[in-house]
C-alpha positions as CSV (number, residue, x, y, z in Angstrom):
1,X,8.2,-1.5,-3.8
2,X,5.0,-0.2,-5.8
3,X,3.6,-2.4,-7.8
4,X,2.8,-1.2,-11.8
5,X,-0.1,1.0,-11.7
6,X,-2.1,-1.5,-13.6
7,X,-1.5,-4.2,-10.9
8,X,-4.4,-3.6,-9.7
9,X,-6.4,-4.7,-12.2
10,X,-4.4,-8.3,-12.3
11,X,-3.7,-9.7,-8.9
12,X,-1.3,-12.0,-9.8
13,X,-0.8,-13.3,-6.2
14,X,-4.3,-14.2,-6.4
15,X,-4.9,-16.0,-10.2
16,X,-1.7,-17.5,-10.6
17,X,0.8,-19.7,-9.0
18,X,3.5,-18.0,-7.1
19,X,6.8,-19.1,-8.0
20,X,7.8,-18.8,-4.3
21,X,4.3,-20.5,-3.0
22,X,4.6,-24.4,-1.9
23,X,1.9,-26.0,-3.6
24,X,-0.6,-27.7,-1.2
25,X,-2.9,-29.1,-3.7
26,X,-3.4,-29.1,-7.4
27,X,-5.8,-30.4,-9.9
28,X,-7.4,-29.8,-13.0
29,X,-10.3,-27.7,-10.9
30,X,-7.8,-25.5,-9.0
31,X,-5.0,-25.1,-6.6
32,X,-4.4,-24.2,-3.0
33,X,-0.9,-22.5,-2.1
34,X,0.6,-21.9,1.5
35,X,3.2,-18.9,1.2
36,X,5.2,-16.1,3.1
37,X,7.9,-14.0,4.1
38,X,10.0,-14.3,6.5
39,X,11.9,-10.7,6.9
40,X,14.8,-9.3,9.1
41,X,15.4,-5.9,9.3
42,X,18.1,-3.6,11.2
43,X,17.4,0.3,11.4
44,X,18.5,3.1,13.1
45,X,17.0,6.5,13.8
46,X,17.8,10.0,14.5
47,X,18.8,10.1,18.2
48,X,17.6,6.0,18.9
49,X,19.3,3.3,19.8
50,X,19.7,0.5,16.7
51,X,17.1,-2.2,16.3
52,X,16.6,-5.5,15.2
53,X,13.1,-6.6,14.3
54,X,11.2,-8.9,12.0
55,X,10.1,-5.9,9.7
56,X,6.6,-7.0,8.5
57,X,7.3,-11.1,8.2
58,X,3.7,-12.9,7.2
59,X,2.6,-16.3,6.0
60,X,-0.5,-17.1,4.1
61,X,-2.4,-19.8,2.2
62,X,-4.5,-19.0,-1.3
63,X,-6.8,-20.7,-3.1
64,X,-9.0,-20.7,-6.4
65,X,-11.3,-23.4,-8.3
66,X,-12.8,-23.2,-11.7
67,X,-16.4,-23.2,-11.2
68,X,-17.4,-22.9,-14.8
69,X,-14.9,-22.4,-18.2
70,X,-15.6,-18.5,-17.4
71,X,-16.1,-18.5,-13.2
72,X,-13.5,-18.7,-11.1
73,X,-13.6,-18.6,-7.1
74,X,-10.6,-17.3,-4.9
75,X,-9.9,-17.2,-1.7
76,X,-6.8,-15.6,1.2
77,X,-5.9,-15.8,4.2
78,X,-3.4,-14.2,5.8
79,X,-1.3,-13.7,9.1
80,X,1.3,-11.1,10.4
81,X,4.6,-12.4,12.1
82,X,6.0,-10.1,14.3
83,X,7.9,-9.9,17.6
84,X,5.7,-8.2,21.0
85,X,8.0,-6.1,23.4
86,X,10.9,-7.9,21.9
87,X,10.4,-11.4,23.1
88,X,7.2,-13.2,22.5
89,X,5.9,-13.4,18.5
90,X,2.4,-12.2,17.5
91,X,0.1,-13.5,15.3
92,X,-2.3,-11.3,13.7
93,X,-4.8,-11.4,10.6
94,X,-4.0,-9.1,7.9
95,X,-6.2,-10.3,5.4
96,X,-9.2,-12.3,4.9
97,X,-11.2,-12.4,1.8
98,X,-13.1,-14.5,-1.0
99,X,-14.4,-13.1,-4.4
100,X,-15.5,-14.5,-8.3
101,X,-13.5,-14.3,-10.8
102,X,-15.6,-13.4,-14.3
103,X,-15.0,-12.7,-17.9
104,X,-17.0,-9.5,-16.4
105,X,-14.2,-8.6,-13.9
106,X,-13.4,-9.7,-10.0
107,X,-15.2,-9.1,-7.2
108,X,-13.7,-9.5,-3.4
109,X,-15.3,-9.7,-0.5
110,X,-13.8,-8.8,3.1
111,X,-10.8,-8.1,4.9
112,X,-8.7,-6.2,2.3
113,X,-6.6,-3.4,0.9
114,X,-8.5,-0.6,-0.3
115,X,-8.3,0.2,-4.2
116,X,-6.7,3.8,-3.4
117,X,-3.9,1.4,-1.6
118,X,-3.8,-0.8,-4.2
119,X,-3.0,1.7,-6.8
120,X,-0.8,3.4,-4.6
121,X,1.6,6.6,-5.4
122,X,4.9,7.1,-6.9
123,X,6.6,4.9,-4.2
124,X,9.1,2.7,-4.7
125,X,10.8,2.8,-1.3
126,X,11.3,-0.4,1.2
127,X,10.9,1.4,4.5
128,X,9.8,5.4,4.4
129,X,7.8,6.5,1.3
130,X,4.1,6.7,0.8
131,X,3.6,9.8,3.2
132,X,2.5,11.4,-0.4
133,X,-0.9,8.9,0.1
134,X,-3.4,10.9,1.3
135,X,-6.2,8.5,1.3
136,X,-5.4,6.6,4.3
137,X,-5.2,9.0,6.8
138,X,-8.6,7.3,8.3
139,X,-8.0,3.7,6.7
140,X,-4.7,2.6,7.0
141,X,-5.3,1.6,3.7
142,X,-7.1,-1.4,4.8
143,X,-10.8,-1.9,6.0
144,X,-12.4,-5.0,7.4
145,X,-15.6,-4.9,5.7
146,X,-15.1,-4.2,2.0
147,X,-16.4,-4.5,-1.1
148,X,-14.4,-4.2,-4.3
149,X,-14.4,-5.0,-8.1
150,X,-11.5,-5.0,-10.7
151,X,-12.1,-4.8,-14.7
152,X,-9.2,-5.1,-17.2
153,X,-10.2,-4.0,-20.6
154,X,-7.8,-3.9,-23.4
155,X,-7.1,-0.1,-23.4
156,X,-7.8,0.4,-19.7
157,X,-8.7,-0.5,-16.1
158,X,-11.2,0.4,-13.6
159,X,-11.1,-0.8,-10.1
160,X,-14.2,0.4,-7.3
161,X,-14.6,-0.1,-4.4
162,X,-17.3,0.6,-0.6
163,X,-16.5,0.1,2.6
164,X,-19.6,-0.9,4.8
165,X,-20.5,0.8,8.2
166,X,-21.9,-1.4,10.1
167,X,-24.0,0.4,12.3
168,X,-20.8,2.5,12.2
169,X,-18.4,0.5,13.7
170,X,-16.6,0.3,10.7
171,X,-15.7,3.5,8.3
172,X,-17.6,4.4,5.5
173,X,-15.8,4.4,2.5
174,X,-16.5,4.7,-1.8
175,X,-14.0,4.8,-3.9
176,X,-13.3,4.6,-8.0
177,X,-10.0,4.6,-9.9
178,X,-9.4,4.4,-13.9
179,X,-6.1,4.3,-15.5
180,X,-4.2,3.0,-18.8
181,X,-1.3,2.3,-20.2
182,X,0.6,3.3,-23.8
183,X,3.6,3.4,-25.1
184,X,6.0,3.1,-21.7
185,X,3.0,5.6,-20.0
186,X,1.3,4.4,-17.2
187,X,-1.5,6.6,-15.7
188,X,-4.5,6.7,-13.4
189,X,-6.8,8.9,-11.7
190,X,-9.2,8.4,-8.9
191,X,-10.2,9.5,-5.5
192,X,-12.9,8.7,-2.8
193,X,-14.8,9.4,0.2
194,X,-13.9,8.2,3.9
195,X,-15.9,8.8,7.1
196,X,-15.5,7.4,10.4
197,X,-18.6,7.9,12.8
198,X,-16.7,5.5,15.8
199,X,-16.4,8.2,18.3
200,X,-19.6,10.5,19.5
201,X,-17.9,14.1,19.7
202,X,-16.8,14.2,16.1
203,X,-17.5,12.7,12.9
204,X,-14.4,12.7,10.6
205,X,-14.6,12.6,7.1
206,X,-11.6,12.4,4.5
207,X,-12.2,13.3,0.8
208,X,-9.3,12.9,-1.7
209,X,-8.5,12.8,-5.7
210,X,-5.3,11.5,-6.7
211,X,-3.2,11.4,-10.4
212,X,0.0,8.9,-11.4
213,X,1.7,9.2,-14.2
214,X,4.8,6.9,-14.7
215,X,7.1,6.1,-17.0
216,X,9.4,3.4,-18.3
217,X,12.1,3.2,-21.2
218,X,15.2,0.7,-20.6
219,X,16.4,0.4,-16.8
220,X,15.0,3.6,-15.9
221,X,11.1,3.8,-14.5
222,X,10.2,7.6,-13.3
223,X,6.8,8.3,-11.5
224,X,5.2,11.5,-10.5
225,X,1.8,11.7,-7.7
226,X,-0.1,14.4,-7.0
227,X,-2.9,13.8,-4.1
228,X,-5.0,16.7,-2.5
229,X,-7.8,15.8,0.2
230,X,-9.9,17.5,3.1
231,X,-9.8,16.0,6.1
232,X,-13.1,17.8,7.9
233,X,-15.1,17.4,11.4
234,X,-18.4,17.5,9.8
235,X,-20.0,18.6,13.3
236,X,-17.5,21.0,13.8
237,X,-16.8,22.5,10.5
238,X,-12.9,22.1,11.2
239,X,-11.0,21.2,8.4
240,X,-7.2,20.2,7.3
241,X,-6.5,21.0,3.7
242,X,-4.1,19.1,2.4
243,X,-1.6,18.7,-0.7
244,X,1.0,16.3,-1.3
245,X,3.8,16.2,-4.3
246,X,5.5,13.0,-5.0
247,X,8.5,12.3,-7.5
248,X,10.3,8.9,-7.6
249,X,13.0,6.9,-9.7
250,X,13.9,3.2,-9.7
251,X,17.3,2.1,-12.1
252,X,17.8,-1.6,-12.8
253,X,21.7,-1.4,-12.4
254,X,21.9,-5.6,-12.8
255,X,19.4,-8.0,-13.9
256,X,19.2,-8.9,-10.5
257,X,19.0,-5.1,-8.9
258,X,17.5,-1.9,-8.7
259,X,18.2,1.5,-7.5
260,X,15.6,3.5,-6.3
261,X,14.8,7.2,-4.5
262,X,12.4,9.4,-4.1
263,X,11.0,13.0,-3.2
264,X,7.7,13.4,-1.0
265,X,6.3,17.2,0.0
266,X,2.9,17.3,1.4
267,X,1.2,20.7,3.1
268,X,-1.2,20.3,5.1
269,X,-3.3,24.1,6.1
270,X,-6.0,24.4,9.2
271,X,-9.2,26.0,7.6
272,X,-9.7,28.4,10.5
273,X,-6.5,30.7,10.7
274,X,-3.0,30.3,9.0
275,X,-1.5,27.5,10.9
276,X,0.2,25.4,8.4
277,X,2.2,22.4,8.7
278,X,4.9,20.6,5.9
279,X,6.8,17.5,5.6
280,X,10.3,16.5,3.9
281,X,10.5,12.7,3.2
282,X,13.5,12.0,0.5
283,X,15.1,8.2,0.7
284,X,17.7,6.3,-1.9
285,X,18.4,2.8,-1.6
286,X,18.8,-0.3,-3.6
287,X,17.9,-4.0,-3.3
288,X,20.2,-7.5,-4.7
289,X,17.8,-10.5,-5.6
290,X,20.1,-13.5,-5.0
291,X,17.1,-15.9,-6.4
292,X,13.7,-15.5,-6.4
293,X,13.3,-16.4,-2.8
294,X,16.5,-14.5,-1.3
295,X,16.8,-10.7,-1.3
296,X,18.6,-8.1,1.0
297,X,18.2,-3.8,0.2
298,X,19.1,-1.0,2.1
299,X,18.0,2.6,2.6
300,X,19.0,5.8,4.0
301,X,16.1,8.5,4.3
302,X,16.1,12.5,5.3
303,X,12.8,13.5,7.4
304,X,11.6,16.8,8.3
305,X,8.2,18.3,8.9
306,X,4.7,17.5,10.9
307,X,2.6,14.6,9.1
308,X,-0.9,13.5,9.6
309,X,-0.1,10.3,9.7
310,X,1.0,7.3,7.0
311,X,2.1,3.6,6.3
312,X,4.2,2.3,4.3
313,X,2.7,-0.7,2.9
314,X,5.8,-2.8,2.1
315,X,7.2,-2.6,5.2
316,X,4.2,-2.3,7.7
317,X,6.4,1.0,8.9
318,X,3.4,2.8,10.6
319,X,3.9,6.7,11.4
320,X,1.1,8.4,13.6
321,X,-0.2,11.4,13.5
322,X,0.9,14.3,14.7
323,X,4.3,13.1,14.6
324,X,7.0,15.6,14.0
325,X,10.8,15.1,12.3
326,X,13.5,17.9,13.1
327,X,15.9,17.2,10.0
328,X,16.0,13.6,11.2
329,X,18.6,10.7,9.3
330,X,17.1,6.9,8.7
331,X,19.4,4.1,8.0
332,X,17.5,0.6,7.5
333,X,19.1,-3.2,5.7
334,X,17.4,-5.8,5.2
335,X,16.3,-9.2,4.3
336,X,13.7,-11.3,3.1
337,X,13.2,-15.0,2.6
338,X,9.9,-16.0,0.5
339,X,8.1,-19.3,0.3
């Protein structure tokens, strides 16, 4: 589920011990911690058969050392754990980064979410939100060469962030978010720039601006996302306009639980013409924390319309683009055991 939009500005996973992490080593200079989740997950789609996969299991080992009484160092590794053609597993890096830690801020260095990622949209969904996220319609949300820095100020946070080319084999991409918080209001705004020179007869370049605004009082936590973006051929001229609306609710029915569901309209418009496309994504669910290292949820999603293509980052759920939903039903359970 989303994290708080001013997550992004304190990576606990990174400057803290996990309370599911097994410690490796510990001393008064630092620590290093080996973690991961192990996940099962059972889904069924419109007109498919049921399936029974390892969702987006992953292990990983942290570190950070005091350098100074202001200067820490940190460091991640981190693997994917999946199943390939439904019998052998597959082990893939999903991150892979170092960075300083500064009374100044953080900066990160490498193989890493990008900050649009980070502060994500209005999502609180396990399997089928985040189509609302324009910004990683190139990306992924992820690039393998980046470069970014987080400040947490007292009345507000700024995270940045650049994406090197390499000669073009990787994207280009800038970015800068800002956001605070006040009483129970969380908000940010932000946007970048994404281009991706890989292939010789175009040269694709994705520009987007984004705004959260989410609120919190008792159980209830209510989030709103609007994102707009141009997705142009800069050789061509061609472009795709698009617009995306996003409205979701969580409810914390136990101490232990939380309801959650959520609305997600984007419209996408070719710039040459009136071809148009939409898409539908609503989902409700809820999860059950047995402990801090035991969970199961569940989820049942309505999907309709053409997309250009999304992830959702909690689950690793990929959709491509150009893929099209005809009023289709989702059912997905699941579980997860952390370390």
């Amino acid at each position: 589920m989303k994290k708080t939009l001013l997550a992004v500005a304190i990576p606990a996973v990174l400057f803290a011990h996990s309370i599911s992490a097994a410690e490796v080593y510990k001393s008064d200079e630092g620590f290093v911690d080996f973690y991961g989740q192990l996940r099962t997950q059972l889904e069924k789609k419109e007109d498919k058969d049921v399936t029974l996969n390892a969702g987006s299991s992953r292990a990983g080992v942290q570190a950070q050392y005091s350098v100074t009484d202001s200067v820490d160092v940190f460091g991640k590794v981190e693997f994917s754990l999946n199943f390939t053609d439904g019998e052998d597993y597959e082990m893939k890096n999903r991150l892979h980064f170092a960075g300083v830690d500064t009374d100044f801020g953080k900066i990160t260095f490498g193989r890493q979410w990008i900050v649009s990622d980070d502060v994500g949209v209005a999502d609180y969904s396990y399997f089928n939100g985040g189509s609302g996220n324009l910004s990683g319609i190139l990306s992924g949300g992820r690039h393998d060469s980046y470069i970014k820095y987080n400040y947490e100020g007292e009345q507000f946070w700024l995270a940045a962030g650049f994406g090197l080319p390499e000669d073009d084999t990787n994207q280009e991409l800038a970015e800068l978010y800002v956001g605070s918080s006040i009483n129970g209001f969380s908000f940010n705004l932000g946007g970048g720039v994404n281009t991706d020179k890989s292939a010789s007869a175009v040269e694709l370049e994705n520009t987007y601006y984004e705004a959260t605004v989410d609120y919190t009082t008792g159980p209830f936590l209510i989030g709103f996302t609007y994102y707009t973006n141009e997705l142009k051929d800069t050789i061509s001229g061609l472009s795709i306009d698009g617009d995306s609306y996003t409205v979701a609710a969580t409810y914390s029915w136990a101490d232990n639980a939380t309801a959650y569901a959520g609305y997600e309209y984007t419209e996408q418009k070719l710039s040459v013409g009136s071809l148009s496309e939409d898409s539908t994504v609503i989902y409700v669910g809820s999860d059950y924390h047995f402990n801090s290292y035991v969970r199961v949820y569940a989820e049942y999603a309505y999907l309709d319309g053409a997309t250009l293509g999304y992830t959702n980052k909690e689950s690793d759920n990929t959709v491509e683009p150009g893929s099209r939903a005809d009023g289709d039903n989702y059912f997905g359970v699941g579980a997860r055991v952390y370390w």
